[in-house]
N, C-alpha and C positions, 0 to 999 in steps of 0.2 A: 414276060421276063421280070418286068418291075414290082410284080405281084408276087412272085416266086421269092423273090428276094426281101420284100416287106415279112414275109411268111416267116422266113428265115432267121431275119433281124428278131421278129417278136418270138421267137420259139428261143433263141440262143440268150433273148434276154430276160424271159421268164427262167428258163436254166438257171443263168448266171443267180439272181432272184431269192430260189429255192437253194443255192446253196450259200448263201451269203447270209441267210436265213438260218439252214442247218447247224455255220456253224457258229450262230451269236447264238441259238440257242445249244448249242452242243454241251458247255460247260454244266448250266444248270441241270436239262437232263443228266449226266451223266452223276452230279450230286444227288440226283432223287433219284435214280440205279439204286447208287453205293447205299443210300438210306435206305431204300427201299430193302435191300439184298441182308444189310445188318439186321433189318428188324425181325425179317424173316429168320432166318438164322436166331436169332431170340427166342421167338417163336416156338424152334423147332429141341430148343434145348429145356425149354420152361413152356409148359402149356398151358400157363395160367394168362401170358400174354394174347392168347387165344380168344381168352372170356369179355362177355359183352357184357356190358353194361348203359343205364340210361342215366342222363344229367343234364343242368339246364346253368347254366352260370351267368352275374352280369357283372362286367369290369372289374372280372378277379383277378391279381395277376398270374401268369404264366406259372410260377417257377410253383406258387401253392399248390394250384391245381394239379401240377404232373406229382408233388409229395401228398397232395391227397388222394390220388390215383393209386398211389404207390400203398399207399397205409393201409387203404381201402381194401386190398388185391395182394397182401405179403408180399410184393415184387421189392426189391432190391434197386432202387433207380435214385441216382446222383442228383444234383443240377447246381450245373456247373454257371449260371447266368443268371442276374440281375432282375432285381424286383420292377424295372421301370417298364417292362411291357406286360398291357393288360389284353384278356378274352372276354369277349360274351359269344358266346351260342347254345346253340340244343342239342342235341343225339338222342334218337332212339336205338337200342342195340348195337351199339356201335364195340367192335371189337377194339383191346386195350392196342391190341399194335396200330391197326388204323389210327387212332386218333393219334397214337406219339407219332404217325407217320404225318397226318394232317397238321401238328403244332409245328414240328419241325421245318417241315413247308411251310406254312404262313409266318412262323419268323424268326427264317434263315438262322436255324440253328443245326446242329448236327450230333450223331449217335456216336460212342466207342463204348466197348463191351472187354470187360477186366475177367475172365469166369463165368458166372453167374451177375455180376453188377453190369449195369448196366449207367453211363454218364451221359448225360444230353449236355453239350455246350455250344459255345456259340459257333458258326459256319464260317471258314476264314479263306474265303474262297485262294485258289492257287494264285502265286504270283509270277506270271509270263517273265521271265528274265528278256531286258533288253537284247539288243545285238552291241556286242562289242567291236569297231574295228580299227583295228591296228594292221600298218602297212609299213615294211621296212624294206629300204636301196641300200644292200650290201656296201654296193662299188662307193655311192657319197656319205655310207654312214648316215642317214637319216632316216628320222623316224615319223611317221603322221597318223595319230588316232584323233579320234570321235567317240563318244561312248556317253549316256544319261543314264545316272539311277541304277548302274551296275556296282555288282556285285564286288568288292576291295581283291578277295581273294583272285576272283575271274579273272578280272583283269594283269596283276601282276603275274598268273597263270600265262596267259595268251602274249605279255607283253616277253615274258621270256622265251619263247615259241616261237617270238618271229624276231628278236635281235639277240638272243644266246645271254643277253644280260641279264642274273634271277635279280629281284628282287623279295626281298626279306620283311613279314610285316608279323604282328604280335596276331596268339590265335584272336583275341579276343575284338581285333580290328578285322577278320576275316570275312564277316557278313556287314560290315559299315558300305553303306550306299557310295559312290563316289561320281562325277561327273567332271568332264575337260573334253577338250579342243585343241589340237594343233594340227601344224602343216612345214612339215620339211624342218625338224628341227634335229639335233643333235642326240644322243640316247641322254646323257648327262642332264642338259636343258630339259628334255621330255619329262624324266625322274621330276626335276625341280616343280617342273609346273602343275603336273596332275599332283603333288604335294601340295602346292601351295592354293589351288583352286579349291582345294577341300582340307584344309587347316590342319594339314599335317607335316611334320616336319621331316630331314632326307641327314641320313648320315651313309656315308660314304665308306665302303669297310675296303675294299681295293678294286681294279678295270674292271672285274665284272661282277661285282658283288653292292648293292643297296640296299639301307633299311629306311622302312615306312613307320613310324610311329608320333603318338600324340604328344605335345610337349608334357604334359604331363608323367610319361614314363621315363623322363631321363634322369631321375633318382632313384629310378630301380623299379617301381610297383608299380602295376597295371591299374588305369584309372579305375576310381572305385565304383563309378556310373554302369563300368560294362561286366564288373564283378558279378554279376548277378541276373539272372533269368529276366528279364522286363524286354517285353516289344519296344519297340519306338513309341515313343509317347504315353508310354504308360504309366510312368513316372516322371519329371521333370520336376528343377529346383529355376528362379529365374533369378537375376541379380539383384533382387529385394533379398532373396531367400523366401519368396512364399511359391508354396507346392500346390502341382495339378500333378494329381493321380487321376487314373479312366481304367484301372485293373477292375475286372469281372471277377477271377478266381485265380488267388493268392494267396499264399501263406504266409503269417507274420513273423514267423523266421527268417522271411528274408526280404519280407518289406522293411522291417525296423531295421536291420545292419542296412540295408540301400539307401532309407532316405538319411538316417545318420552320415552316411561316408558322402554323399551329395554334397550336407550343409558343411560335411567338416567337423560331426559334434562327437565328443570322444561319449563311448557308452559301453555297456557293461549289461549281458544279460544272467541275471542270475538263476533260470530256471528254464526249460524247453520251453516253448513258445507255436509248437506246432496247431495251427488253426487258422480253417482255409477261411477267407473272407473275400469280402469283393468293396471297394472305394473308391465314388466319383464325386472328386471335388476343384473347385477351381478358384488359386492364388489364397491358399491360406498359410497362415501361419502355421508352424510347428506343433505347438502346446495345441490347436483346433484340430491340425491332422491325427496328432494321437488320441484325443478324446475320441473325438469320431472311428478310425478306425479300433478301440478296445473297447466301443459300446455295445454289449450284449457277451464282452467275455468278462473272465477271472483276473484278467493280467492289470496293472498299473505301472505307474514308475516315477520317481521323483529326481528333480536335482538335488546334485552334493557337490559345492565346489567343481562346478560348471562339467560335472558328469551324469549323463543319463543313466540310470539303474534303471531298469526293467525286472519285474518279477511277476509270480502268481500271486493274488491273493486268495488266500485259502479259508477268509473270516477272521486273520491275527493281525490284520494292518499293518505289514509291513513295511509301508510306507506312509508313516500317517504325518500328516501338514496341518499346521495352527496355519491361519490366515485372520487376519484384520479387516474387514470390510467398513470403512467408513461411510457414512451417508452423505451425500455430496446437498441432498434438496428437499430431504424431508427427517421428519424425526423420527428416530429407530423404535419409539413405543408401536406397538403391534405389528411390527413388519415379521414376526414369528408365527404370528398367526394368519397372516399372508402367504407364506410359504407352504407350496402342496407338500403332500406324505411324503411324494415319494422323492423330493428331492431334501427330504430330513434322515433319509434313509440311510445307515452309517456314519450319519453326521453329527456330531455334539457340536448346539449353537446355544449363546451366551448372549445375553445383552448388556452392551458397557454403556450407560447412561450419561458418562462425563466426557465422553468425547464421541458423542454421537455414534456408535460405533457397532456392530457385532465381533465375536470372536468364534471365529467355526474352527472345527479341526475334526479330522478322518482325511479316507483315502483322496489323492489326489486330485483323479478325475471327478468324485462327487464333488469336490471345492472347484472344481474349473464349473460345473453344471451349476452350481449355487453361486456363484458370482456372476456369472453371466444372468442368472435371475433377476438376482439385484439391480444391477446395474439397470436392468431393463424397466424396473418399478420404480429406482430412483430420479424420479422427476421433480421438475420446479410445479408444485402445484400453485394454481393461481389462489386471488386472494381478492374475493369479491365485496365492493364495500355493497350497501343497499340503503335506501331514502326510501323510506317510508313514511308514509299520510294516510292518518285515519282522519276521516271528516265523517261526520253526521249531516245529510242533506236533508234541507226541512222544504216541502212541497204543502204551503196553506191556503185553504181555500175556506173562504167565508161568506153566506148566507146573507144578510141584512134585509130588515123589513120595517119600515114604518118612515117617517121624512123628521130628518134634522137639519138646521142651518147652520152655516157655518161657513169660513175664508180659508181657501184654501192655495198654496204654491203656485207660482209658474210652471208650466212643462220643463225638463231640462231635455237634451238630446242624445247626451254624454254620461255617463256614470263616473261620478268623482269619488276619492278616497284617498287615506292616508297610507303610502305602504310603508315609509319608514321615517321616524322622526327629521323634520327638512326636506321629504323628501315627498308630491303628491303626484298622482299621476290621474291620467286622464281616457278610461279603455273605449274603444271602441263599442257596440252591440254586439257586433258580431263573434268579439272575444270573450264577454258574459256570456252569451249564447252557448256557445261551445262547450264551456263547463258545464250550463245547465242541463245540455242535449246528455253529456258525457252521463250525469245521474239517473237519467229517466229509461236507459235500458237494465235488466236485468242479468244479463251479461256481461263477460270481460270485453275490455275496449281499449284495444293498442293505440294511444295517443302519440305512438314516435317521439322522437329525442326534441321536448319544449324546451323555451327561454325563460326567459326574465316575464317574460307577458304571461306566463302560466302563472308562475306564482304571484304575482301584484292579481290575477284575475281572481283568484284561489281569495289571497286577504281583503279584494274588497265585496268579495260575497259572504264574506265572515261580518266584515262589519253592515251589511245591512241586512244582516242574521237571517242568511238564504242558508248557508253551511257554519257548523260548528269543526272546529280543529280537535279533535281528543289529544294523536298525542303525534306528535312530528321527529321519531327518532331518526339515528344514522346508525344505522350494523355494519358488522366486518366478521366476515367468516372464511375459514378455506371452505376451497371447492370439496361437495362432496359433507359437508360440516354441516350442524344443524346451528341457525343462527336463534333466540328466544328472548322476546320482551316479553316482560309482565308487569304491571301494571294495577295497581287496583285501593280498594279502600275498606276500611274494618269499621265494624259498627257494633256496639254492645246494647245486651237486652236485657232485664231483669228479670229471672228466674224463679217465681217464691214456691214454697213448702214447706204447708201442714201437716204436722205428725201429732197424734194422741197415744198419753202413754197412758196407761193402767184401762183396768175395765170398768170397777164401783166406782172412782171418784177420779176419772182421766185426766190427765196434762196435759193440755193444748201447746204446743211447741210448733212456734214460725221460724221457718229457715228460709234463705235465699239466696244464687247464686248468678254470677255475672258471666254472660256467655255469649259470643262472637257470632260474627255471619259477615263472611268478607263478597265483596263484590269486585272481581279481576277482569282485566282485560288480557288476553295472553294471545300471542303474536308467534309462530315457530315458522322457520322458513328454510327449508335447506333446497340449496344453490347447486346444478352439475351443469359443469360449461364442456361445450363440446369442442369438438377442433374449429369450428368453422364461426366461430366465436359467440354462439348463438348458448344463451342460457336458458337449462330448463328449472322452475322453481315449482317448489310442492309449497302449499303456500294453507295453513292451519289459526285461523282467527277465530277467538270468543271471545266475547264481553257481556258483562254480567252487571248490572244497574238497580241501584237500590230504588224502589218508592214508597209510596205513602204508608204508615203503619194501620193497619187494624184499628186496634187501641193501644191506649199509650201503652201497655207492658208487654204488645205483641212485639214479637220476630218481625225485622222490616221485611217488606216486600222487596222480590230481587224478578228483574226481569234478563232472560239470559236470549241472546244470538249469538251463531256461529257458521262459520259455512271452511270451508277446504274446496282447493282448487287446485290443477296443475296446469303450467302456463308455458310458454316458450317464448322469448321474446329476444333482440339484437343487443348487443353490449350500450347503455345509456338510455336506452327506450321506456318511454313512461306506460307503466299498462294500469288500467283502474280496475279492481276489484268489487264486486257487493250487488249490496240490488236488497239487503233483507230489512223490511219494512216495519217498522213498527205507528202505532195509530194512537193520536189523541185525539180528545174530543172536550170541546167547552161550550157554553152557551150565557148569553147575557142579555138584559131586558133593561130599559127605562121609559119614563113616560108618568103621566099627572096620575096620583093614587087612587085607586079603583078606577077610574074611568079605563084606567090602561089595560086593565082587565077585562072589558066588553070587548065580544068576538070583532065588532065590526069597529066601534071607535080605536078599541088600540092600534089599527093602524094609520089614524088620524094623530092621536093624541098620546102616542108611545114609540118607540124603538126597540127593537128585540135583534142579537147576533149570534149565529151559532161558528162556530169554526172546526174547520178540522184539520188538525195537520198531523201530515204523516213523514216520519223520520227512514231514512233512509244509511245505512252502515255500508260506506264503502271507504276501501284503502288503495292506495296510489303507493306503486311498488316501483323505484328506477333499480335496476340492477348496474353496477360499472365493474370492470376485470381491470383490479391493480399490477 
């Protein structure tokens, strides 16, 4: 018997199960019927919706593909829904109704068929109307409802149905949602309170007569929010006055009177305005909602003593606006040539030099688009200074052979020098060191942000002519600027020239002219700092050195190094540049006359030194952001 009855339970509650089942799934089924049945019906009037076709798409959206379907195949097809959802897939032969039945399904959209057109929009599933209840005691006059999320009309329906009292509401209030709660109250109190729980106000026309209305209608006209086709939320102003629209498929015939009567703004349209569009935006301003919503039409519109005009423009600028755009952080030379084509497009722009300034004028919304550029380029650009140091590092190395006497110093332990008048210091080795190590790669070598002990090490390697200083400037340039030293020295040559004139009995005629050969140092460095404060430098050195002449009437000799680098380095950081080597070479001899000259006594009874040293071009670059 306990097993008969276990049977029982699991049979009555797989039942229960499957229909509980049937019917959460009922609704949708029954939207892919209705779809299913329309497309058929298309189908069967047009039999081009029959034809197969293959395609293969990736993250297109929706709404092109069904108008390229459409183009493709002469079909006649709307669409009524938003660019925001995209497809990828494949089909082979896949017939044209299938697939608008496959899109439709996968997202929740739905068919209506006009004739021959056919409109895909979005799917708005049905909305179950609550239960409303309302219970009235004749004998004590009392009344008790309950009701969420119903219907305005409903209820004033039902509430007259069960206490004989109508009450009276505007049509325009007839689908407004309403919600309350009582228990055993009066019909009069009832009236008040489902009024007041949902912010509408109760006039009393006689014992069985109420009206329901918004405080806004009691000067006569129907609030201007419900004047007009918009779902719940498809439109909204908030008490800033910035607007969220979530409309899919709308027409600016009667978005513009809507959000006008919203903010309150008197307007004026001058010409039809029919063109469907669709607008999702959140908490903007006015002058951003119209841009945005007439991007991609004819239409514009300008203030006049605080009135909106709207119009077509038809190419005559109807509305054409001069606008001042000042520069708040940089200077207006080139920011014309900054600006793309296409938002020069209808727009006469002017440069006013004396108060930093442009002057544009054309249609509105181009001036809203081209300010908004502006704005976005006009930045504080920084302003980089840079410490620069060329040194020439000399690395000598000398030979010696043969024995000389001589007195020579104590060791020191310490490297002593003067860094500034009054003033000597005392370095460690291992801060010489550093600087040495710094020369002897070929490579750049980010030394981080030094002290005072860099440069005293820097001047007492100068004075016991380990490095030479060329030149120690300080640049300032903006960011994005090319900064350029130059540097250098001129040298004149004598030029002569023999001319003969005649043939039997010629004229020897000497000419001679004076003529230049410069040798420059030039230094070019342009500075882009990034956000995260880190500079990057393109970095352009040559130097050019005159030496020894020929003969005395030659051209001097010019020796030339150069190198380019691109570097990255933190705001203050010292980096050293160079590595390019240049070689000399000398040699010296003494010792007792001729004997010093025998292979084997001159190294008894002579001295001989060869030396070589080789120079070394690098530059020490700190970058700082003023």
């Amino acid at each position: 018997m306990k097993r008969q009855l276990i049977i029982c339970l699991l049979i009555a509650f797989t039942a229960f199960a499957n229909i509980a089942g049937m019917q959460a799934q009922a609704p949708d089924s029954l939207r892919l019927h209705s779809l299913r049945t329309k497309l058929d019906d298309a189908m069967r009037r047009d039999s081009l919706y029959a034809g197969k076709m293959d395609f293969t798409v990736s993250n297109m959206p929706v709404n092109e593909l069904v108008k390229s379907i459409a183009q493709t195949n002469g079909l006649n097809i709307h669409t009524g829904f938003g660019m925001e959802q995209q497809i990828t897939c494949s089909f082979k032969q896949i017939r044209i109704a299938d697939l608008l039945y496959f899109i439709c399904k996968e997202y929740a959209l739905d068919v209506e068929t006009d004739g021959n057109i056919l409109s895909i929009i979005p799917y708005h599933p049905p909305v179950m109307e609550p239960e409303i209840r309302i219970d009235y005691a004749p004998t004590e006059q009392e009344v008790s409802f309950d009701f969420s999320g119903a219907k305005l009309a409903d209820v004033t329906r039902k509430f007259a149905e069960k206490t004989g009292t109508n009450v009276i509401i505007p049509e325009n209030l007839s689908g407004k949602r309403v919600t309350s709660f009582g228990k055993s109250m009066t019909i009069e109190n009832a009236v008040q309170s489902i009024a007041a729980t949902n912010s509408l106000t109760t006039l009393k026309k006689d014992e069985t007569t109420w009206m329901l209305f918004q405080e806004e209608e009691r000067e006569g006209g129907l609030p201007l929010r419900n004047r007009f086709s918009f779902r719940p939320n498809e439109l909204d102003v908030d008490s800033l006055g910035l607007i969220t629209a979530h409309i899919t498929n709308g027409n600016i015939n009667t978005i513009v009177p809507g959000i006008c009567g919203l903010l309150k703004k008197n307007y004026f349209l001058t010409a039809d305005m029919n063109h469907t569009t669709g607008i999702q935006v959140e908490k903007v301003d006015l002058d951003t909602f119209l841009r945005i919503l007439f991007t991609g039409t004819d239409f514009t519109w300008r203030i006049e003593e605080g009135i909106y005009l709207f119009a077509r423009n038809n190419g005559t600028d109807p509305f054409s606006s001069v606008k001042v755009l000042p520069m708040k952080y940089r200077t207006v030379e080139k920011v014309t040539e900054i600006i793309p084509a296409t938002l020069k497009k209808g727009v006469e722009i002017l440069v006013f030099p004396e108060l930093n300034s442009l002057v544009v004028s054309g249609d509105r919304s181009a001036l809203l688009r081209l300010s908004t550029f502006i704005a976005d380029i006009d930045r504080s650009v920084p302003l980089i200074s840079i410490d620069v140091i060329i040194v020439d590092a000399s690395d000598t190395s000398t030979r010696e052979a043969g024995i000389r006497f001589g007195k020579g110093k104590e060791p020191s332990g310490a490297s002593q020098g003067t860094f500034s008048p009054g003033l000597d210091l005392s370095l460690s080795a291992s801060t010489i060191n550093r600087l040495l190590n710094s020369f002897s790669d070929f490579t750049s070598v980010n030394l981080g942000k030094v002290g005072p002990n860099f440069y005293a090490g820097l001047k007492l390697l100068e004075e016991n002519d380990i490095v030479t200083l060329r030149s120690t400037p300080k640049l300032s340039t903006l960011n994005g600027h090319k900064a350029t030293l130059k540097s250098g020295e001129m040298r004149y040559y004598k030029e002569s020239q023999t001319n003969f004139i005649g043939t039997q009995n010629p004229l020897q005629t000497n000419s001679y002219q004076w003529k230049n050969v410069e040798a420059n140092m030039t230094l070019e460095i342009l500075p882009y700092v990034s956000l995260d404060s880190c500079i990057t430098l393109k970095v352009d050195l040559s130097q050019s050195e005159f030496t020894e002449q020929v003969a005395e009437d030659a051209p001097p000799g010019t020796t030339n190094r150069s190198f380019n680098s691109i570097i990255r380095v933190r705001n203050q950081e010292m980096v050293l540049l160079g590595g390019i080597e240049r070689n000399l070479t000398g040699k010296t001899s003494s010792g007792l006359p001729f004997i010093a000259r025998i292979p084997v006594l001159r190294w008894i009874f002579g001295y001989s030194s060869r030396t070589k040293k080789v120079q070394k071009l690098n530059v020490f670059i700190k970058p700082t952001i003023i």
